[in-house]
N, C-alpha and C positions, 0 to 999 in steps of 0.2 A: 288307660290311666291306672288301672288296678294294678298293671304289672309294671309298671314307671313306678311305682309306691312299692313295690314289692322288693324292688331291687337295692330301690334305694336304702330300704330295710336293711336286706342282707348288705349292701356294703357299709352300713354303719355299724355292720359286727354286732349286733343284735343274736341272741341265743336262737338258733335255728328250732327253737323246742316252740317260737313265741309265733311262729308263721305256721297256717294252717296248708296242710296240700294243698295244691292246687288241682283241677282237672285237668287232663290232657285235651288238647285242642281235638283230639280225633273220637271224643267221646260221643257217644251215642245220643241220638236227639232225646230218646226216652229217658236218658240219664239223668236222676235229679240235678238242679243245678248247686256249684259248688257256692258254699255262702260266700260271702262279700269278704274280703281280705280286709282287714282292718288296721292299718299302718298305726302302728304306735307315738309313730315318731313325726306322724302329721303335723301333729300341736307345734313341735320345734320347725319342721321345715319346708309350712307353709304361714310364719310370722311374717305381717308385713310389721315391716322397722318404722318407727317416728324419728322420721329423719327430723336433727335441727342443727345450728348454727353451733359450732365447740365453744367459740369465745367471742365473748362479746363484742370483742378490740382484735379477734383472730382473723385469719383471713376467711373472706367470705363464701368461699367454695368448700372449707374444710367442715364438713357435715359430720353429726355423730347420732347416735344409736344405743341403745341397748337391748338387746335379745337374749332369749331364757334356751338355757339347755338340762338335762337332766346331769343330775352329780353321780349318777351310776345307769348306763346304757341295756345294761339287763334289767332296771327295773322302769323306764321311760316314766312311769305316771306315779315316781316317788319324787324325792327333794329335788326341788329347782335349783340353777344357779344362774347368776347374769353373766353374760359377756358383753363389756363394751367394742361395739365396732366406730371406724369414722371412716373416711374417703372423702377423696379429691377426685371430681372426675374428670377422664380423661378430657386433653384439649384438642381434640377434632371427633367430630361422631360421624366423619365418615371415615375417620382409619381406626377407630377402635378397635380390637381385638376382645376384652373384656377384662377382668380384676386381674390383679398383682398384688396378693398377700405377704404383707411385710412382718418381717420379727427380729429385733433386733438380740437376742440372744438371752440369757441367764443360765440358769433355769431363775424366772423369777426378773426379767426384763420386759418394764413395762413398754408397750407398740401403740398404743392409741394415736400418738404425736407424730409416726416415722413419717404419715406423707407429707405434714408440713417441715419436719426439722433434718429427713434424708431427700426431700423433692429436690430442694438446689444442686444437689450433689448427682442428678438424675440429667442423662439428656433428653432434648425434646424430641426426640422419636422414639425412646419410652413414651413420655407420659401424653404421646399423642393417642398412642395406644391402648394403656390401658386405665383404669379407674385405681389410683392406689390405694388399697386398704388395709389400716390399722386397725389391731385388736390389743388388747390388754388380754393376754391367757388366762383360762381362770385358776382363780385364786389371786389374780395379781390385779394392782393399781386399781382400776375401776368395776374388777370383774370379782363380787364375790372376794373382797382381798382377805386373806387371812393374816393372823398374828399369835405368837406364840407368848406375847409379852416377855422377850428375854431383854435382861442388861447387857449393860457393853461390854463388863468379864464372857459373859455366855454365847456374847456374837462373837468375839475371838476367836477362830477354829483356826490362826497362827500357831500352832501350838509345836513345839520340839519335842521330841522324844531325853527325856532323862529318868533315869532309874529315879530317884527320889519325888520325883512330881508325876510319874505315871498313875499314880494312886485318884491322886487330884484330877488330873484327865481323865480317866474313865469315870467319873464323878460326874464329871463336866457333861461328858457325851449323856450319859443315862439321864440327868440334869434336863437338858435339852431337849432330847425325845419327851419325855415324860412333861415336859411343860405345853408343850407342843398338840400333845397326845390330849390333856387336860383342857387348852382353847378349844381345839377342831375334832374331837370325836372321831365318830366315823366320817369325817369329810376326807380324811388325810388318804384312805386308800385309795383312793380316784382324783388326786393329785396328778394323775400322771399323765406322759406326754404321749402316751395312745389314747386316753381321751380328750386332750387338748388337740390332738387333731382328726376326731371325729366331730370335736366343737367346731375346728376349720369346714368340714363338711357340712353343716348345718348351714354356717355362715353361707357357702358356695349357697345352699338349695335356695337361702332366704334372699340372695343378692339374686336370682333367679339364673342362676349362670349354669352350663353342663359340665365346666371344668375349670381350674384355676391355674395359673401363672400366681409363682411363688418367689420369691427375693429374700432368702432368709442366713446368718451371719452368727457363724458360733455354734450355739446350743442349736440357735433355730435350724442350722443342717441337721441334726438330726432330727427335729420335727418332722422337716418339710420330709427326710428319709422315710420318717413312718409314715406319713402319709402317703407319699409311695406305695410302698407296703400294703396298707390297707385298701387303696382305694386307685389301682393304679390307673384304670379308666376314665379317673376325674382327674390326672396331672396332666399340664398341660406343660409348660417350658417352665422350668425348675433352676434354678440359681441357688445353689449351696455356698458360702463363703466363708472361708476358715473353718473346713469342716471337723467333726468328730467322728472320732473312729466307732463304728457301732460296737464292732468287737470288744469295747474295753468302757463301756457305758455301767458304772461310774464310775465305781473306784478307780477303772484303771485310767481314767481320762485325769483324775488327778495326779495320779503317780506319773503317769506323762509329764505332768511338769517339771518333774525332775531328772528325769531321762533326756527332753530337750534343754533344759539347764546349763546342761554339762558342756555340751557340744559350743554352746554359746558362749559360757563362760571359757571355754579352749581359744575362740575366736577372737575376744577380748583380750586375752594376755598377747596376744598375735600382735593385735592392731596396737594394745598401748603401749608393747614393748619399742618398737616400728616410732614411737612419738616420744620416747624420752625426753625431748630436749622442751616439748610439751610439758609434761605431767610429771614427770620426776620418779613415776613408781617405778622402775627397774628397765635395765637395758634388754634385757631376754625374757621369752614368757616365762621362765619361770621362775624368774627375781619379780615380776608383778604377781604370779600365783604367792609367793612366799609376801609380798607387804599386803596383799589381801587378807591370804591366813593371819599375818602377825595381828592386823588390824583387829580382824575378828576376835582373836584369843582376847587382847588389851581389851576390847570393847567388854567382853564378857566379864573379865576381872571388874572394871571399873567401867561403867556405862560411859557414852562419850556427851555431852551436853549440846545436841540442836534443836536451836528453835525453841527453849522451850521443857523438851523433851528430854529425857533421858535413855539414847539407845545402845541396846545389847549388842552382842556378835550376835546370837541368833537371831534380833530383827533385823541385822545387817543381812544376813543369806535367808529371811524370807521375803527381800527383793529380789526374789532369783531373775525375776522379768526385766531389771533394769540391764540386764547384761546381754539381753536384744538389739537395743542401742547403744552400740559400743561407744559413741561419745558421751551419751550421757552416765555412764555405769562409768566412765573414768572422773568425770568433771562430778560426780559423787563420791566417790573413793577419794578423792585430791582431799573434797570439804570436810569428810569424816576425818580423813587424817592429820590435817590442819587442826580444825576441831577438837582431836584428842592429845593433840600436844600443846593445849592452850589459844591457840589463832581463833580470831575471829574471824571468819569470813568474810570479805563486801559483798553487798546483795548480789554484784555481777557473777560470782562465783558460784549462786545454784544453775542446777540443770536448768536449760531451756525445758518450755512445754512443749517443743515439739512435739507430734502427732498424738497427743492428751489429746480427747476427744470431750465435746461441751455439752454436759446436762440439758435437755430439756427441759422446760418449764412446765410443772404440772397444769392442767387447763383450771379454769378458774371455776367450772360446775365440778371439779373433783367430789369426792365425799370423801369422808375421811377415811385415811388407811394407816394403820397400823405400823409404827416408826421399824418394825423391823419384818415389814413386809418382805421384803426381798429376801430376806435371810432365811426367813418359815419358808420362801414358798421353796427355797434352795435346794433347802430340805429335803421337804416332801416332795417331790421331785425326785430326786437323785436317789430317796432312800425307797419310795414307792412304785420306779421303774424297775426293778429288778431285784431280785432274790438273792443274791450274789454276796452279799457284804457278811463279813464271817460274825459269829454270833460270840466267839470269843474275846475274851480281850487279850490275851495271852498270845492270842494269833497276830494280833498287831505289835505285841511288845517285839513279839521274834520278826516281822518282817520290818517294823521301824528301825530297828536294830543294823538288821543286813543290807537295808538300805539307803543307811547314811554311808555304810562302808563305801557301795557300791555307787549312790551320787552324793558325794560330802554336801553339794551347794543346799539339796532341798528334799533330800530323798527320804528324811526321817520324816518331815512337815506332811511329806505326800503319803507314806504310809500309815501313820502314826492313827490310835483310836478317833472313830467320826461317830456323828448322834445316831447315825443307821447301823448300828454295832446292838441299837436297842429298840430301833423302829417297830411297830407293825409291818406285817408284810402287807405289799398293796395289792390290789382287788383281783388283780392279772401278774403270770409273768412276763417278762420282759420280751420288747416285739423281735423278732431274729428279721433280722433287713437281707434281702439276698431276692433282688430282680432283675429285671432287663431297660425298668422305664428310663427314657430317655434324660436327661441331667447335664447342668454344668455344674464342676466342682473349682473354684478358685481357693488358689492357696498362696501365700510368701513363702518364703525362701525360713525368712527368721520371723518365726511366728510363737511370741511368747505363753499364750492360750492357748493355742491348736498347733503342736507343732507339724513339722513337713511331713511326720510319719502320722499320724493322725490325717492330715486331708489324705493319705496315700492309701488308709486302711478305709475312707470312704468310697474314696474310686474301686478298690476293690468290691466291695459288696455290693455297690451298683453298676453292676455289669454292661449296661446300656449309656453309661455317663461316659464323658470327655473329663480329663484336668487338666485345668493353664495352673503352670508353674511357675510364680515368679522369682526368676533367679536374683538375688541377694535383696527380695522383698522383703522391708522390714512392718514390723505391726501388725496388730489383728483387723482384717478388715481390710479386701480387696476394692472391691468393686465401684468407680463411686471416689477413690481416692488418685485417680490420676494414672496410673498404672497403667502397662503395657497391657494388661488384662482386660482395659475397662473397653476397650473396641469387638472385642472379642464377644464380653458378654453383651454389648447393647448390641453385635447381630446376631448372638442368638435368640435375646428377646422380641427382637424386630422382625426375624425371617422366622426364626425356629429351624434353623439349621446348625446343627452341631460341627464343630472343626472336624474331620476325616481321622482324626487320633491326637492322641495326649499330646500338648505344646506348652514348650517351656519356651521362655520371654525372658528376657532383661530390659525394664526399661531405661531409655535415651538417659547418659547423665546429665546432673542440670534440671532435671521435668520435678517441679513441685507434687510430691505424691502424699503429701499430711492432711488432705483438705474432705476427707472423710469424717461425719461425725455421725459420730453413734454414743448411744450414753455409755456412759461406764457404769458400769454395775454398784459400785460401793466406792464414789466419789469421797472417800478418804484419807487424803496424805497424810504426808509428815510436815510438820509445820520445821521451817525452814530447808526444808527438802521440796522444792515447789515441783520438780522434774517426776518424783518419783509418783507412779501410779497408787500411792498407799496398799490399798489391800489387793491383789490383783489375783481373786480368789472365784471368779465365775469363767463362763464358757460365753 
């Protein structure tokens, strides 16, 4: 038992200074004995959980929890924090396997809800198998949530690059950290996603399991990667979906947005040149690159009036995502343009919501959290994993600069000064991902969050993973959605046998593939724009 406890220590990345020698088993009878090893980390991972019912009116198998983890791993017997767990368990106990650790993405995405509002989306030879369980990461929704108290100017990180309002942006960013900084103290350096998944460890020890199956979408690949990472002993069959690149964790995982932008936006003028007789914007792509451009310039002189709203050229190209959907990014283009030469639109005329993904409902014991939860936890997150973010602002004027040249659609938005220009640094550096454990990485084709070269830079780093590729896959979010992919992963969950090497897919035309739901991160449109994702600013 002492050396079960010992280990479990050192894989929780606990400071090797905090574990006393042990004795060599070949010591001498005469040799005093060595004292008793005294696990720190017993307190967190030997809780038993009070399990009870989520919702009153919820389904009656979806069970919840709450468990205490330390806010900083090096000092175990300082500030607590909660994490909310819940699970469904599996529906046969004699095929179980054990847990399937869900995370639907952010950073700053709450999971308490996934195994009832991702379970439909689940086949039943998953969830004969395993126990699905939801956490809230902490910091987030029911876990310890934090909040920075920012306004709705100060959650806008939409921001464009212009010599005259640069001033006012770096304002902004230093604004933010320092409010931020002000709520959470020292919470904020242990924000980050190598200790939200030593909290997943915790979870494993207290669900009393030896290893976890993981299902995680977005950001949560690279959780589930650093869990990898640290702990690779306890992965058990792993599902990355929509992955991120470890390599470019953060900043460059946003500038990727604009890098994939472009490609897509090239695709668009393709397809809606090809429909003139549709759409009207121009017979060749680059008679529709040019009413895009014009559009934009006009928008920016004189804002165009929808819904309501009054929008610019610049918040016209920071829907760089709607050009994912190449119907829907035309059948918006048509309204804007209509729009700006006086037309009204009939309601028929917005985008469908095609593959819009539907909120879940916060559970009805929530406590309260903080209206801009998600935004704080984004944060500190992104600015708390890594070291990386230049401390200059000067350094962002010059690369916002080079890279609107280099992606017109988004490239300023994605370089442009961020709140971690003035963060804390967080507790640790950033975890460097580079193993051999086993992995499925799912990716689309047109993936406006993760794009193709991000799932590509995960398979690289984990050297033991497989990637299904879906050819002209559109959306974030494989698995679960209909997909030539989705057979693939339900036998690896099922066998745990990985495909013999990387498979690229198309799937059958015709096959309904939008029936995937995950929440979206910052459920905010544009009013009279019902198609478009509003802020489409997380992982």
């Amino acid at each position: 038992m002492r050396n079960r406890r010992t280990a479990s220590l050192v894989a929780m990345g606990v400071a090797a200074a905090l574990l006393p020698a042990l004795t060599p088993a070949t010591a001498s009878a005469t040799t005093p004995a060595a004292p008793a090893v005294v696990d720190p980390l017993g307190q967190y991972t030997q809780q038993k959980p009070l399990w009870k019912r989520c919702e009153p009116e919820g389904p009656a198998n979806h069970e919840c929890a709450t468990i205490k983890v330390p806010l900083d791993y090096s000092r175990p017997n300082g500030k607590k924090l909660d994490v909310a767990i819940s699970r469904t368990r599996a529906t046969s106990a004699e095929d179980r396997r054990g847990v399937l650790l869900l995370n639907p993405g952010g950073p700053g995405g709450i999971g308490l809800d996934m195994p009832v509002y991702l379970g439909p989306d689940l086949p039943d030879a998953v969830k004969q198998r395993y126990d699905l369980i939801g956490f809230d990461p902490r910091g987030v929704g029911q876990s310890s949530p934090v909040g920075c108290g920012l306004n709705d100017d100060e959650l806008n990180w939409q921001r464009p690059y212009k010599a005259a309002t640069f001033a006012k942006d770096v304002r902004w960013a230093r604004t933010v950290a320092e409010k931020c900084r002000a709520a959470n103290g020292d919470v904020l350096p242990h924000l980050s996603t190598r200790n939200t998944a030593r909290d997943m460890d915790v979870i494993r020890a207290v669900l009393g399991e030896k290893k976890i199956s993981y299902l995680g979408y977005s950001y949560g690949t690279y959780l589930g990667a650093v869990y990898t990472q640290l702990f690779p002993k306890r992965t058990d069959r792993f599902v990355l979906d929509s992955a991120v690149d470890p390599e470019r964790v953060w900043r460059g995982m946003i500038q990727v947005w604009a890098e994939g932008a472009e490609p897509a936006f090239t695709r668009w003028t393709e397809w809606t040149a090809a429909r003139h007789a549709t759409y009207g914007l121009g017979r060749t792509p680059a008679q529709v690159r040019k009413t895009f451009w014009d559009l934009v310039a006009g928008a920016n002189r004189t804002p165009i009036p929808v819904g309501g709203v009054r929008v610019s050229g610049d918040d016209i190209r920071s829907w760089r995502a709607m050009f994912f959907s190449v119907q829907d990014a035309a059948e918006t283009v048509v309204l804007l343009k209509d729009a700006a030469a006086g037309k009204t639109p009939a309601p028929s005329a917005s985008p469908s919501r095609r593959g819009l993904p539907t909120a879940p409902v916060p559970p009805s014991f929530a406590r309260d959290v903080p209206a801009d939860n998600g935004d704080a936890l984004f944060w500190s997150v992104v600015c708390a994993d890594t070291r990386a973010w230049p401390r200059d602002p000067e350094q962002y004027r010059r690369d916002a600069i080079r890279d609107k040249a280099k992606y017109p659609l988004y490239g300023d938005f994605a370089s442009h000064i961020k709140p971690c220009a003035f963060w804390g640094r967080g507790a640790e550096p950033a975890t460097r991902i580079g193993n051999s454990v086993p992995a499925l990485v799912l990716q689309n084709e047109w993936d406006p969050q993760t794009p193709l070269v991000s799932g590509q830079g995960m398979r690289r780093a984990l050297k033991g993973s497989r990637m299904v590729t879906v050819l002209d896959g559109l959306g974030h979010g494989v698995y679960g959605s209909g997909s030539c992919a989705d057979a693939i992963g339900t036998a690896y969950l099922v066998t745990g046998r990985l495909p013999a090497a990387d498979v690229t897919c198309r799937t059958p035309a015709g096959r309904k593939t939008d029936t995937l739901r995950l929440p979206p991160s910052a459920p905010r449109g544009v009013p009279g724009l019902p198609g478009l994702p509003g802020r489409s600013d997380r992982f």
